[in-house]
N, C-alpha and C positions, 0 to 999 in steps of 0.2 A: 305746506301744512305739516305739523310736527305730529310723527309720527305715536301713538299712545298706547301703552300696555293696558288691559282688561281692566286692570289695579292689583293694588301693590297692598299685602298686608304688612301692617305694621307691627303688628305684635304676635309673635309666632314661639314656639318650643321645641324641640327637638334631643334632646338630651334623653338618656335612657335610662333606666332603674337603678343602672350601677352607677352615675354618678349623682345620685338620692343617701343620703345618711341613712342606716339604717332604722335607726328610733326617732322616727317621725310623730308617734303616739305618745312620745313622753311629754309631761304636764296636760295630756288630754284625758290619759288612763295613769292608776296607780301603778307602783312598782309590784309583782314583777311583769304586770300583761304588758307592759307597753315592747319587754324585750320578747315576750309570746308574739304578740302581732308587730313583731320585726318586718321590713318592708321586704328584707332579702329574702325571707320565706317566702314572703306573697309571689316576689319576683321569681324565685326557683319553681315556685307553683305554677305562673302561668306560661315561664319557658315547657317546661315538661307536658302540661297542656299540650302547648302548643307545639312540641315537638314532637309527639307520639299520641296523649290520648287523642288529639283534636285531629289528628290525621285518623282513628280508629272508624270514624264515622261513614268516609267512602270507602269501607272495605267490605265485601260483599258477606263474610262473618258477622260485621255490625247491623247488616241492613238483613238476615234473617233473624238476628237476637232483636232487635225493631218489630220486624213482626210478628215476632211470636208473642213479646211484652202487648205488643196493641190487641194482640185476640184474647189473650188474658183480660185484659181491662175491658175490652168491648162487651166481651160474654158477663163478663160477671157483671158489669151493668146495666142487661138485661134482664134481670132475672132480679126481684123483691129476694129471693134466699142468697141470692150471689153477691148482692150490694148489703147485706146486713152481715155476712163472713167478711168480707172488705173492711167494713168498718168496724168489726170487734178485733180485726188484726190491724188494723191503723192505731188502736186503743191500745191496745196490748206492745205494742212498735215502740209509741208515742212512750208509754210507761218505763220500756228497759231504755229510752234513750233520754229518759230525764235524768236516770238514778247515775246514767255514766257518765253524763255532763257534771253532775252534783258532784262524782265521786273525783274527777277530776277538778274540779276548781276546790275541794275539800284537799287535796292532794300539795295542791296550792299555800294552802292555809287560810283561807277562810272561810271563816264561817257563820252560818244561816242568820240574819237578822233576827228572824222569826218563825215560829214553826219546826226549828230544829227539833227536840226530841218527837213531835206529831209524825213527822216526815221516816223519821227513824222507826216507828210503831207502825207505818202504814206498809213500811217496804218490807218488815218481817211478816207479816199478813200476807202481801201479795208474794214473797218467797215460795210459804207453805203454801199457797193456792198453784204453785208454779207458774205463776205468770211472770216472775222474773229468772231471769235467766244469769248464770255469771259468764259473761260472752267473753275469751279466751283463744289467742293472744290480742295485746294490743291493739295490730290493725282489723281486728273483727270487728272491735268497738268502733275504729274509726268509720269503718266500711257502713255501717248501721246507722251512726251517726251522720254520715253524709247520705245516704239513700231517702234517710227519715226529713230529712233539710230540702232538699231537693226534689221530693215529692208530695210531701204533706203539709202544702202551704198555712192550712188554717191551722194545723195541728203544731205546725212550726211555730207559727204567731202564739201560739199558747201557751205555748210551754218558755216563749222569750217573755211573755208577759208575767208568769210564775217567779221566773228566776227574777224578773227584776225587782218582784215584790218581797221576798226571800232574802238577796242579797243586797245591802245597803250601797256595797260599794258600785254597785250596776246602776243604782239613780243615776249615775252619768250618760247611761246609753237608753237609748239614743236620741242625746240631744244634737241641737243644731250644729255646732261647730265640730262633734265627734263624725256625726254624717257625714260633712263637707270631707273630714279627714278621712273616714274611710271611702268615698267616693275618690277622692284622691289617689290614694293606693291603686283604686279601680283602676285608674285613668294611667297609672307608671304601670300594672302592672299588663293593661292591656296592649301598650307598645311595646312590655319590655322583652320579650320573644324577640326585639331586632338588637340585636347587641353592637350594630353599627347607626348613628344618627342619619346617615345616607339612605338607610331602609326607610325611618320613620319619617323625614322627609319626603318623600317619596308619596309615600301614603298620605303625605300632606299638596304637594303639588298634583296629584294627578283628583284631589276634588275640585280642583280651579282649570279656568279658561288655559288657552296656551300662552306664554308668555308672560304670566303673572308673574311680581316679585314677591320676596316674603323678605322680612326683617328676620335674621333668626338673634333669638335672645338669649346664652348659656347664664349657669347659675353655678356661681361657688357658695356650695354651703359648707364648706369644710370647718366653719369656725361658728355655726350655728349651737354647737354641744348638742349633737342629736347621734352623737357616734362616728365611728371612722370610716371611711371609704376603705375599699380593697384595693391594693396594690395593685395599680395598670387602669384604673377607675379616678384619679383624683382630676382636680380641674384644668392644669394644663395638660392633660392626655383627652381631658372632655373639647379642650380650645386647639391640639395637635388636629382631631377631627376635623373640627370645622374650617381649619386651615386648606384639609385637604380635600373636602366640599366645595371651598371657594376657589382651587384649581385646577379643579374638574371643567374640561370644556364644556360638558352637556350644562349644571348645574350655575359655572360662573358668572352669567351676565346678571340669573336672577336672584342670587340671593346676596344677602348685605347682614354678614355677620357683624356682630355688637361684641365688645370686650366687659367683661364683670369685672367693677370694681371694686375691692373690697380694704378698707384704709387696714387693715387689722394684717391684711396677706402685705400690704405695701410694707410695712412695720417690720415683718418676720421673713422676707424672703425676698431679699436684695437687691437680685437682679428681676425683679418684676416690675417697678416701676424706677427707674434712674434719670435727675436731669439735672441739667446746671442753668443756676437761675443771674441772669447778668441784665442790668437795665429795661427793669420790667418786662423780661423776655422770659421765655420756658423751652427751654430747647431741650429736644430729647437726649438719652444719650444708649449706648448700645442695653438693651432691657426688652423684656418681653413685651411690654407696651409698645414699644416702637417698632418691632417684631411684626407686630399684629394689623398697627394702624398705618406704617409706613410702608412695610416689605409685603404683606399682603392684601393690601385692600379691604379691611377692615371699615365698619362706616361710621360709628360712634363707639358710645358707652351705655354702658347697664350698671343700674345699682339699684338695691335692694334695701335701703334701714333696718327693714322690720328684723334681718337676721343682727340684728346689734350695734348696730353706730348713727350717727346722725347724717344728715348729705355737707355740710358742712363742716367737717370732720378737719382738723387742721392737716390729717397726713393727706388727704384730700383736693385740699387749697391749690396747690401748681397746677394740679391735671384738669383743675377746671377752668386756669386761667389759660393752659395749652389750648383745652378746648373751645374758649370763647374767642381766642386769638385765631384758631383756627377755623372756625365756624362750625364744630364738628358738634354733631345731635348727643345728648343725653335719653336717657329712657328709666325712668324713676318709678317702681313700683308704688299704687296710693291708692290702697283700697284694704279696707281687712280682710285678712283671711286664714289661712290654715298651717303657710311656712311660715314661722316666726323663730327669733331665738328662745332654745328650750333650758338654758344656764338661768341661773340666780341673779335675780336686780343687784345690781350694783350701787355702790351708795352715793356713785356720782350722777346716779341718773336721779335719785329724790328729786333734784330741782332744776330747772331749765337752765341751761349755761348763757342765755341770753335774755327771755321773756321773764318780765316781773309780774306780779301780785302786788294792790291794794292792803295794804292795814293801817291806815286811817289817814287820817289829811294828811296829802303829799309826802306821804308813807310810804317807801315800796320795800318789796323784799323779791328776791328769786321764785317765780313761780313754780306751785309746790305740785309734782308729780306724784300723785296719791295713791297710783293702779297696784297693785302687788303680786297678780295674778299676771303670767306670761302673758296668755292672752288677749291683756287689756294692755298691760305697759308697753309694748313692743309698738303700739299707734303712737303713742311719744315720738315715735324715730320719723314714723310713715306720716305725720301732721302735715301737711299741705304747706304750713302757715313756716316748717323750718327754711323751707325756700327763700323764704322774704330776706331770709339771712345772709343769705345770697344775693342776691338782685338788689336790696337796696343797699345804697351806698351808706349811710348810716350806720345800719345794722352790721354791714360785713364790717366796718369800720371797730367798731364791738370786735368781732371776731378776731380780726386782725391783731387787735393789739394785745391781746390774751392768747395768743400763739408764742408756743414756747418757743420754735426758732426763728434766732432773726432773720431768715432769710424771709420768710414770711413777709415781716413788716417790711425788707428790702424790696421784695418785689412789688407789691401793690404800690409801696410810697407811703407808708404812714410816718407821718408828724406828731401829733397830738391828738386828742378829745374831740379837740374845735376845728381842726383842718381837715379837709375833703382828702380824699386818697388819691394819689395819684392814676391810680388805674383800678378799675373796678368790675364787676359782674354783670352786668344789670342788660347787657346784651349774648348770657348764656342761653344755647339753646337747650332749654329741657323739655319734655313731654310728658305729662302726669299720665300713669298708665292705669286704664281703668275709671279714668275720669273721677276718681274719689269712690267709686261704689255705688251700685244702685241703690242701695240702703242712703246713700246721703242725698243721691235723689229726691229720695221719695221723701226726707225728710225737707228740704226746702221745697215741696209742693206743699206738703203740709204746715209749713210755718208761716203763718199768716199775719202774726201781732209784730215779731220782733224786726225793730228799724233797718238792722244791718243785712237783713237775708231780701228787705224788699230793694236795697239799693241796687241789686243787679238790673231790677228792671227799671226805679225811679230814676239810674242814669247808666244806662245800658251803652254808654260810650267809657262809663268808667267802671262800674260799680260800685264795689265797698271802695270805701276812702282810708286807706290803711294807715296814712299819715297826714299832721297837725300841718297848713301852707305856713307862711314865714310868719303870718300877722298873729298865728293862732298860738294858743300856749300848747307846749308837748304836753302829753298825757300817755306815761307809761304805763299805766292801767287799761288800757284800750286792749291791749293785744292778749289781758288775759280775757276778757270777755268773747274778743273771737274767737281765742282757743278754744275754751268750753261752751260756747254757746251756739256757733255760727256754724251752720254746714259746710262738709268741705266741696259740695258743687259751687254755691256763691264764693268760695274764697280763689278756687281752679280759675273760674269764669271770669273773676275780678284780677286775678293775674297774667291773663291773656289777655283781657282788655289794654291794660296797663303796660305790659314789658311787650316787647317788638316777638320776642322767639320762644315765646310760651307758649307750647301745644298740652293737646288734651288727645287721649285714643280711648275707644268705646270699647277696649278687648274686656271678653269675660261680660260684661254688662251689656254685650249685644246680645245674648242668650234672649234676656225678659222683653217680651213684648209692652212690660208696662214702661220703660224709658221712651218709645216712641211719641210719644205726645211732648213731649219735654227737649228731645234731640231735633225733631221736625221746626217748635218755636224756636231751640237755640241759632240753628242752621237760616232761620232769617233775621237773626241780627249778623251786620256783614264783617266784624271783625271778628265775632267768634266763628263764623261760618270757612274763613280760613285758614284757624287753628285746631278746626276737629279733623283725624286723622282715624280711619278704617284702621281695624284690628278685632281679631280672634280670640288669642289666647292660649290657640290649639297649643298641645292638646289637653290641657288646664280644665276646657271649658265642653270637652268631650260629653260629661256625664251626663250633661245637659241637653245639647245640640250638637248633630254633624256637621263639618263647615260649610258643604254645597246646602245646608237645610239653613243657616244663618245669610248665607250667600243670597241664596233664593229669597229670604225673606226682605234682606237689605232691598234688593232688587224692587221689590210689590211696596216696600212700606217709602223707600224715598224717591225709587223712582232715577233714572240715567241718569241726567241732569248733577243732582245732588250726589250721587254716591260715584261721580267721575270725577267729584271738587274734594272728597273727603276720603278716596281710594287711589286716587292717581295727580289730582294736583297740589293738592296739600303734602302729600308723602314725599313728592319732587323736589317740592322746596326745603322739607324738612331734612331729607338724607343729602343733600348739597352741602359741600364744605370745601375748602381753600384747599386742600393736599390733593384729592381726587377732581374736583370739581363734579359736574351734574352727573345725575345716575345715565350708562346710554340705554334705558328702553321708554 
């Protein structure tokens, strides 16, 4: 009997603060907060935390200023006269720490929506009363302003609630997508105290059984426009790492590093991807790709859109005809979220380079990408539905012939219009990460009327029917109404049904307990039930849940059986590929 690991997560992170852009917050905040809440500050904040103050707390120094702070608080809330001094000094706190925040974002340049001169009349009032104070130097104010943060939660929430009402340009905070982004920060800046990925792994394998594998997943953002890396920080020093993670005796059998791909680095940096393309063949040739997938056991590929390009990208095209040649996994981010590209829409992205629009009988035109906002256009790239562009032979056939070099149409075998391609896609392995979002979930629970989102279950061996059979007439207009109308769980679901090596991984969306009703029905139809694939997220999905508390949960909610097919035999098949062959654990 063949021997089995615990399970194997599929989607994992490890990467640390410093290989994060620093302006992560630009197009969420105005210029100039967004280089205020720099990520590197956050990060210099929680190494220094963590290197000294957060060590201050088992010193026996800290642990008398502890008690002395608790009989303070104790006694004084004891006592009707001791808790009304408390609170005319949380008043009086509350006050000099409003006017310093004021006077710094005044400092900034902006200013008061509303209430401006009031605010100005009220703080010379409290001057002469002396209950404002000019608190002097600098870190007094900070000191004050963090003390008053930190322990006057209601008085906190009050005084955020002022400023938002006061300052126009704060109606940003705190909404939903700013959250995610500063939760985020949370989540780099609460690892980034390990300035080696070997640490943060670490902290990742020791919440799992013994023997667990993890996929780990790096990230080139270097061309997102969110600012530059520091020197000894960019993405092949982030991909040096993980090289020498993967040949670490302790570390090597379990983890299975993934290579970032990014057509834009292929473009500008030569030797990263190199091949010679000769009789529909893709052969490597000396480059860091090969570096990575050949000389060190490498197990696929990682791509991202959302930071700027499509997955069908023509610089693109070879390495995934390598990879489908070679049976080697892809791992496709497809979910909205918080990393996106933070540059300026392009005006090649207006209209889909392959999906049409409807204007009027047997009318078509380039369908029209309308978003203008970062982070709405940037789902343009993450669409579920640009995969089709891939897999089906048709569509790549499109692709193909609108490839600027010939070697392109050399390799596949394109002819014409009307001739089938000699070699094609349609047996790429990829894996939609994140399953499209719990948000699109939840949206095909809730869509009840529209034809195309009940096909998953009216024919749960196919689902949506994405193309016209031979009898029927084409209809180029079909594929914008999926675009904009169809969720992307039915479109995921229906391309696993469809294509042999189309997975789906639950990471990030295993957090909410409300996908459970929905994963449990999915996992008893038997062809999706062998393309869903266990994943985390960590440490993405930190802010949420700890992994042994998601762990635990999978455990109660699906039970051995199920989370041994979706954590250990699905992953097996998935990380299998011609160069290495099967994973040995």
């Amino acid at each position: 009997m063949e021997k089995k690991t615990s399970l194997i997560n599929c989607h994992t992170h490890i990467f640390t603060g410093d290989h994060v852009p620093p302006y992560l917050a630009k197009t969420f905040l105005p210029w100039p907060l967004y280089y205020i809440l720099s990520l590197s500050i956050i990060v210099k904040g929680f190494r220094i935390y963590y290197d000294t103050l957060g060590k201050w707390r088992f010193k026996p120094r800290y642990k008398r200023v502890e008690a002395v702070l608790y009989n303070i608080r104790i006694r004084t809330g004891r006592t009707i006269i001791g808790r009304a001094i408390a609170f005319l000094l949380g008043i009086v706190l509350a006050i000099n720490v409003f006017y310093i925040i004021y006077d710094w974002i005044s400092l900034i340049g902006f200013s008061p929506s509303i209430l401006g001169k009031e605010l100005i009349t009220i703080r010379t009032l409290l001057v002469s009363y002396h209950l404002i104070q000019n608190f002097q130097p600098f870190y007094i104010q900070i000191i004050l302003v963090l003390i008053f943060l930190i322990l006057f939660q209601s008085g906190r929430n009050f005084i955020f609630f002022i400023f938002k009402k006061i300052y126009s340009f704060l109606g940003i905070l705190p909404g939903k997508q700013t959250k995610e982004l500063l939760e985020r920060y949370l989540n780099i800046g609460r690892y980034a105290f390990h300035t080696q990925q070997s640490s943060t792994y670490m902290d990742l394998r020791d919440q799992y059984p013994k023997n667990t594998g993890f996929i780990i997943l790096p990230m080139d953002m270097e061309y997102m426009d969110a600012g530059k890396l520091k020197k000894g920080s960019g993405y092949l020093d982030q991909m040096a790492e993980l090289i020498d993670l993967k040949k670490n005796a302790e570390f090597s059998e379990y983890v299975f590093p993934f290579v970032f791909v990014d057509p834009r680095r292929i473009e500008k940096q030569d030797d990263y991807f190199r091949c010679k393309i000769s009789n529909n063949h893709v052969e490597l040739l000396n480059c860091h790709v090969k570096d990575y997938i050949i000389n060190n056991n490498f197990s696929g590929f990682k791509i991202y859109p959302a930071l700027g390009y499509y997955p069908f990208d023509e610089r693109l095209l070879p390495l995934w005809k390598y990879a489908a040649d070679q049976n080697l996994p892809i791992m496709t981010h497809c979910i909205r979220g918080t990393i996106f590209y933070r540059g300026a829409k392009k005006k090649e992205w207006d209209r889909h380079p392959i999906f049409q629009q409807s204007i009027g009988s047997d009318l078509y035109e380039p369908l029209l990408l309308k978003q203008t906002k970062n982070i709405d256009f940037i789902n343009n790239f993450t669409h579920p539905l640009n995969y089709l562009c891939l897999l089906d032979e048709t569509l790549l056939r499109k692709i193909v012939k609108k490839a600027k070099d010939p070697k392109i149409r050399e390799l596949f075998g394109y002819t014409n219009d009307d001739t089938e391609l000699t070699c094609n896609l349609s047996q790429l392995k990829i894996c939609f990460a994140h399953y499209g979002g719990d948000d699109e979930w939840k949206r095909f629970l809730e869509m009840e009327r529209y034809d195309f989102s009940k096909q998953i279950i009216t024919n749960p061996d196919r689902g949506i029917k994405f193309f016209p059979t031979k009898n029927e007439k084409p209809t180029p207009g079909k594929m914008e109404q999926l675009w904009k109308y169809v969720d992307w769980y039915s479109l995921i679901s229906s391309m696993m049904l469809q294509y042999e090596n189309v997975y789906a991984d639950i990471s990030y969306i295993i957090h909410s307990e409300d996908i459970n009703p929905l994963l449990k029905h999915s996992l008893k139809n038997p062809k999706l039930k062998d393309k869903i694939l266990f994943g985390t997220d960590f440490y993405v999905v930190r802010n949420h849940k700890t992994e042994k508390y998601m762990l635990a949960e999978c455990y109660h909610n699906l039970g051995d059986a199920e989370l041994d097919t979706i954590a250990y035999v699905n992953p097996k098949r998935f990380l299998f590929n011609n160069i290495h062959g099967d994973i040995k654990i």
